[in-house]
C-alpha positions as a Python dict, from the first residue, in 0.01 Angstrom:
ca = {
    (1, 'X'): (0, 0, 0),
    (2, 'X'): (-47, -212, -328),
    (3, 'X'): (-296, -393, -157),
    (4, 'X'): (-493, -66, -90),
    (5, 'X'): (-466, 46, -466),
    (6, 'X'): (-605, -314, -585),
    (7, 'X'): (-934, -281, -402),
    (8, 'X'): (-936, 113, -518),
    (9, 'X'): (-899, -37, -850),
    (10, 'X'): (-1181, -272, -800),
    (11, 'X'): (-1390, -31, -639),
    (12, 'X'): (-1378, 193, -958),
    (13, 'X'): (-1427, -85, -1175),
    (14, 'X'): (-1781, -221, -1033),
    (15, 'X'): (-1859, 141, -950),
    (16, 'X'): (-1835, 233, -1316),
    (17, 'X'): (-2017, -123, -1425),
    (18, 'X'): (-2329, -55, -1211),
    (19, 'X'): (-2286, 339, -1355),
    (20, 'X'): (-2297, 162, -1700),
    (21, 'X'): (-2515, -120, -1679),
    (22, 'X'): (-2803, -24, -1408),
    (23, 'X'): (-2804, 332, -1318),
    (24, 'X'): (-2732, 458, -1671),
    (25, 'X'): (-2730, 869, -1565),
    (26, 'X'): (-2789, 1074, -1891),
    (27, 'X'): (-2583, 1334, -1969),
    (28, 'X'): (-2767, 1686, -1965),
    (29, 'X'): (-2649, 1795, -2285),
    (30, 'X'): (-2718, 1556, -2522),
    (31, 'X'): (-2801, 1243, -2317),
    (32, 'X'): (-2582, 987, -2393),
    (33, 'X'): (-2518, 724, -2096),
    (34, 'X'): (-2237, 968, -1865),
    (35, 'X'): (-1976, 892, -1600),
    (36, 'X'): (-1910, 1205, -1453),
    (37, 'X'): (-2134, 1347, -1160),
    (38, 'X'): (-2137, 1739, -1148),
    (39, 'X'): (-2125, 1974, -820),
    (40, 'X'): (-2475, 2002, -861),
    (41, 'X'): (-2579, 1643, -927),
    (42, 'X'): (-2657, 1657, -1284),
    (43, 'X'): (-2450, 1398, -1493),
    (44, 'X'): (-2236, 1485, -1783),
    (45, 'X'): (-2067, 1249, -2077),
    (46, 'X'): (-1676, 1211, -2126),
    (47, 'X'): (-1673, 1406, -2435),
    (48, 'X'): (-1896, 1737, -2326),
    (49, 'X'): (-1683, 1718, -2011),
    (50, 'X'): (-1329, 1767, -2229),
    (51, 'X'): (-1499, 1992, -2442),
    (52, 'X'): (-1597, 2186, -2097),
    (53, 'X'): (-1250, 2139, -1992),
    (54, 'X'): (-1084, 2294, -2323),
    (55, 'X'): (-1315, 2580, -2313),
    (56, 'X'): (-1183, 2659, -1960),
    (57, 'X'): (-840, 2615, -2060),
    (58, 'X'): (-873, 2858, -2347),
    (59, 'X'): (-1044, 3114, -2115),
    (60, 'X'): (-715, 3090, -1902),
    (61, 'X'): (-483, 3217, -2159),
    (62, 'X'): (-710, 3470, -2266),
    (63, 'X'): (-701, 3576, -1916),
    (64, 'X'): (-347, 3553, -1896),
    (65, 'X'): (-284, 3721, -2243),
    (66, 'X'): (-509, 4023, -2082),
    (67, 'X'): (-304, 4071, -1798),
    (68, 'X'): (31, 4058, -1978),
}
């Protein structure tokens, strides 16, 4: 099982170098380098996707507060 998680680990690792280093994928925002790979294929940075991720949280409890 460890074993298994080390070459995850690795995997990640040189997954996120070549992501980095070779493929650089802009973000479609404001193109900076990006990570993240959308449903759709289009690439998004670390920050727009926590700032997409607050957003939905907020909608959430406005949701909830609605159905109270």
């Amino acid at each position: 099982m460890k074993m298994k998680m080390f070459w995850n680990d690795i995997e990640l690792f040189f997954y996120d170098w070549y992501l980095l280093h070779i493929k650089k994928p802009k973000c479609f925002i404001c193109g900076r380098i990006s990570t993240l790979q959308n449903y759709d294929g289009s690439w998004i940075c670390d920050y727009h996707a926590e700032v997409m991720n607050e957003m939905g949280l907020e909608r959430e409890s406005r949701e909830e507060q609605l159905n109270d």
